[in-house]
VMD Tcl script that draws the C-alpha trace (Angstrom):
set ca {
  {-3.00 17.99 -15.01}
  {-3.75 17.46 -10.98}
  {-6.29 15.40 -9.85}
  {-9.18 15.52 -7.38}
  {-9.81 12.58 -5.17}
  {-12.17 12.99 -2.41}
  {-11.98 10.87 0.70}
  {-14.91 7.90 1.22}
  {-13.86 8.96 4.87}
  {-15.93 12.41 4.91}
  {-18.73 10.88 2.85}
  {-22.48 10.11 4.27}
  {-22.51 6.56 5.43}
  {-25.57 6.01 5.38}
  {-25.35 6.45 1.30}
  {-22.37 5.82 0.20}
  {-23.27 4.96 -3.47}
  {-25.39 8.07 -3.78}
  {-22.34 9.98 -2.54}
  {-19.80 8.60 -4.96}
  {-21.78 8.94 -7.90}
  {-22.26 12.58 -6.98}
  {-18.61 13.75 -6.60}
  {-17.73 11.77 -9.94}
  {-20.78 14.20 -11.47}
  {-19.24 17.16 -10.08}
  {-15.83 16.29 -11.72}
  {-13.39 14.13 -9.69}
  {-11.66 11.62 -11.51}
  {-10.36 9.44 -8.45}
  {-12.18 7.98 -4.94}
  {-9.77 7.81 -2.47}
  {-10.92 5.03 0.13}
  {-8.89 4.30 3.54}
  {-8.55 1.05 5.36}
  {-7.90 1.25 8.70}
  {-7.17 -1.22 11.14}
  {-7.46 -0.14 14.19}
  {-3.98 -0.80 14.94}
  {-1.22 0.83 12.81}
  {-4.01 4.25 13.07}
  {-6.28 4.48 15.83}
  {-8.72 4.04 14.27}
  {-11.74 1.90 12.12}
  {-12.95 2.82 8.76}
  {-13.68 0.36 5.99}
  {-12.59 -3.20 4.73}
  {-12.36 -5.14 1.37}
  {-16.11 -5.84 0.96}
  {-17.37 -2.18 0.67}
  {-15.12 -1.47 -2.06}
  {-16.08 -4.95 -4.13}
  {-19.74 -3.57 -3.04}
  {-18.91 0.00 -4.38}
  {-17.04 -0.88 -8.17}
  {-20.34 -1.67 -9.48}
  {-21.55 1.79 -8.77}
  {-19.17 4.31 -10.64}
  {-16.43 4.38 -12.91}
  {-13.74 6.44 -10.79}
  {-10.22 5.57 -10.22}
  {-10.03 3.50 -6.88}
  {-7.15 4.72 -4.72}
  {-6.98 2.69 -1.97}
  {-4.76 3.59 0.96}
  {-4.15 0.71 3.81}
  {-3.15 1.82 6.78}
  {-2.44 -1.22 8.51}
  {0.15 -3.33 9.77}
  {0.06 -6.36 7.09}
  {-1.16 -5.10 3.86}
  {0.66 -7.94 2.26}
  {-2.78 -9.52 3.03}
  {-5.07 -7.11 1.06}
  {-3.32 -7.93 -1.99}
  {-5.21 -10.30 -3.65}
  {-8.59 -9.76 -2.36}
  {-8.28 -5.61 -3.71}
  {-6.72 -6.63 -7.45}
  {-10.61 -8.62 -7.73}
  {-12.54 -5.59 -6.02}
  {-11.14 -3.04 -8.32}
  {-8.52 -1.51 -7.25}
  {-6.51 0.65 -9.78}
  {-3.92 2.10 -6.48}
  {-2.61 0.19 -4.10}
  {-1.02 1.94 -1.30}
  {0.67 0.95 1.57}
  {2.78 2.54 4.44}
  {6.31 2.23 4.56}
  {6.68 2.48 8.32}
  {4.82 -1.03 8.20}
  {6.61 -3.30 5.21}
  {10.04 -4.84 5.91}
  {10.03 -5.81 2.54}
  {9.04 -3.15 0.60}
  {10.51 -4.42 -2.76}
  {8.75 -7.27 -1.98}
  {5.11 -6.40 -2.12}
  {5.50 -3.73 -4.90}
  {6.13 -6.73 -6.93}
  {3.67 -8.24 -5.55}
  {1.25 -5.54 -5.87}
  {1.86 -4.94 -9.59}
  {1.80 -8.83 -10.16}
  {-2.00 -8.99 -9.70}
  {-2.14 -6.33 -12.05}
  {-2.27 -3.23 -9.52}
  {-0.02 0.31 -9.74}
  {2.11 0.33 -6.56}
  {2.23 3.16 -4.06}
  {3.65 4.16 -1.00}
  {2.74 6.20 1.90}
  {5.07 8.90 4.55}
  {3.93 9.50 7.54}
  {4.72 12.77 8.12}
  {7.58 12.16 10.53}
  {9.10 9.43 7.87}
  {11.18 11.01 5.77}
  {11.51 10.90 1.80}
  {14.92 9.25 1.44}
  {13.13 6.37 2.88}
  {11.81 5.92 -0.49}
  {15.70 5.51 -2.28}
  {15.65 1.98 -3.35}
  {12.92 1.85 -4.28}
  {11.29 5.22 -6.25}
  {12.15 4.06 -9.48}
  {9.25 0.77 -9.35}
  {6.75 3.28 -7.29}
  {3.28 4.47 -9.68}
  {2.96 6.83 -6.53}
  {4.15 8.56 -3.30}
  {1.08 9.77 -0.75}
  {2.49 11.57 1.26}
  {0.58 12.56 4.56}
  {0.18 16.09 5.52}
  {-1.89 14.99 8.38}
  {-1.18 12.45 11.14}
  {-2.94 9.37 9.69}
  {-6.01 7.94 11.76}
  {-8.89 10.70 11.14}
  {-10.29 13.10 9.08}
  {-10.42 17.13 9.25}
  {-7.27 17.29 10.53}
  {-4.87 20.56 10.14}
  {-2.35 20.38 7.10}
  {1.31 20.02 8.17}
  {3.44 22.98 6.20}
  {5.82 20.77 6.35}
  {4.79 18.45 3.57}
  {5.26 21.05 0.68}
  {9.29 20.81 1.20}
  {8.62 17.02 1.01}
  {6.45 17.16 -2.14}
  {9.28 19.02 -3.61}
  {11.67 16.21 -2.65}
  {9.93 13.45 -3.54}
  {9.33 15.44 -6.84}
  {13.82 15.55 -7.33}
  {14.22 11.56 -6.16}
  {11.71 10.72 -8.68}
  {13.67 12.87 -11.33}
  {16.96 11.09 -9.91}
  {15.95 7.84 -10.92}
  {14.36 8.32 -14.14}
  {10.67 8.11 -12.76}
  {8.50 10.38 -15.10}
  {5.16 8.66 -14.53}
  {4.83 8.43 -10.95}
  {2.28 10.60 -9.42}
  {2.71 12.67 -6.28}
  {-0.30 12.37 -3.90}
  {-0.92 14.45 -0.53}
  {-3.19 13.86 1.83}
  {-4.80 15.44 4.80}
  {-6.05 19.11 5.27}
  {-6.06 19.99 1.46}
  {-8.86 22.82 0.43}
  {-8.40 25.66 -2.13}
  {-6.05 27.57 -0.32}
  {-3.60 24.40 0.84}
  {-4.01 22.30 -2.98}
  {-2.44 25.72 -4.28}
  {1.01 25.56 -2.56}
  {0.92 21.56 -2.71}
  {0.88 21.84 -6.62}
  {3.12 24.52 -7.13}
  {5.41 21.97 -5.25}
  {5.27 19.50 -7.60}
  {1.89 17.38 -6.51}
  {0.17 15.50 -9.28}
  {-3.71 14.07 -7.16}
  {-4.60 15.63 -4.46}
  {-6.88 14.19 -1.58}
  {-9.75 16.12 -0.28}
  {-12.38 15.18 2.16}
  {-14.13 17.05 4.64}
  {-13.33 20.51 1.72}
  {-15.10 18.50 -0.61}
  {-18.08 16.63 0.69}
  {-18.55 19.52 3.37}
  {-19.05 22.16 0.68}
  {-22.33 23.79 -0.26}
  {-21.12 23.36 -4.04}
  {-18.87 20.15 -4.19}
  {-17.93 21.08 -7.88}
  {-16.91 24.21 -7.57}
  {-14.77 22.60 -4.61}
  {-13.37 20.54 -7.03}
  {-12.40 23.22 -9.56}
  {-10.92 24.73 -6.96}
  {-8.53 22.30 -5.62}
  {-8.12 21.11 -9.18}
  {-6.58 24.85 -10.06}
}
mol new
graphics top color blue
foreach p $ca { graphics top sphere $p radius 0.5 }
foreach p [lrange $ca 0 end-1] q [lrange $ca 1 end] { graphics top cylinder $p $q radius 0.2 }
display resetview
């Protein structure tokens, strides 16, 4: 069964609550919710207080995706905020090993994130302790970008490493540019959640949106 998780990145500001409770009415079982730091991405987006400010507010999965240069950092704070996925890039962690321990310690499922120039057998030594692999069909930084064709051969591989090493539980994420038509060939591939934001909080009927991408 694929799941839906819209992007706090194409919600309304200015109501964020009101927004989350309304996608998790119109179906979606996961809020996906990117830190940025201004550094590894260029640019800004939200930090550990709004998503200790948001549990409260709605019972969806929290997916949280750091792009930044020291998640290490985040750890601790985003175990007490309520954060069910932790996700960090790979481009940024010498010690990747390291932190997915780390991660799962504080009582967290440990993901990693491809840039889409970063390649899957990045992920070798380490697929077999991963709960997921996002893998970016957009440039990381900004929303309503163009999805990268190339990701579906890379959902596919991820898909056979995982299989290599025994890995039957790990999910296989993609983010950037998904809608109806893109979420199609992404889980035909082999993708498990699938990230939506401008498709989803830009639509006239969000549910149906989700249905949609859902297939």
């Amino acid at each position: 069964m694929v799941r839906v998780a819209p992007s706090m990145l194409s919600a309304d500001f200015a109501k964020l609550a009101e927004e989350i409770k309304d996608i998790e009415n119109c179906g979606a079982e996961v809020l996906h919710i990117d830190i940025m730091d201004g550094h590894f991405v260029p640019n800004l987006s939200f930090g550990v207080p709004i998503v200790k400010a948001l549990r409260p507010h709605t019972k969806l999965v929290f997916d949280v995706h750091l792009m930044v240069t020291n998640p290490d950092m985040y750890v601790e704070e985003l175990a007490k905020a309520g954060t069910t996925y932790f996700t960090f890039h790979i481009e940024t962690v010498p010690h990747a090993h390291r932190l997915i321990q780390e991660i799962k310690k504080h009582g967290m499922k440990a993901g990693v994130s491809l840039n889409p120039s970063t390649p899957v057998s990045a992920l070798e030594d380490i697929a077999s302790d991963l709960d997921l692999i996002l893998i970016m069909s957009v440039n990381p930084g900004f929303g309503g970008q163009s999805f990268i064709s190339q990701a579906v051969n890379k959902i596919a591989k991820a898909k056979a490493l995982l299989a290599s090493v025994g890995n039957n539980t790990c999910e296989i994420e993609v983010d950037g540019g998904i809608n109806a038509d893109t979420a199609k060939v992404c889980r035909e591939a082999g993708a498990t959640l699938l990230v939506a934001g401008s498709a989803v909080f830009g639509a006239e009927d969000r549910k149906a949106m989700i249905t949609a991408i859902r297939g």
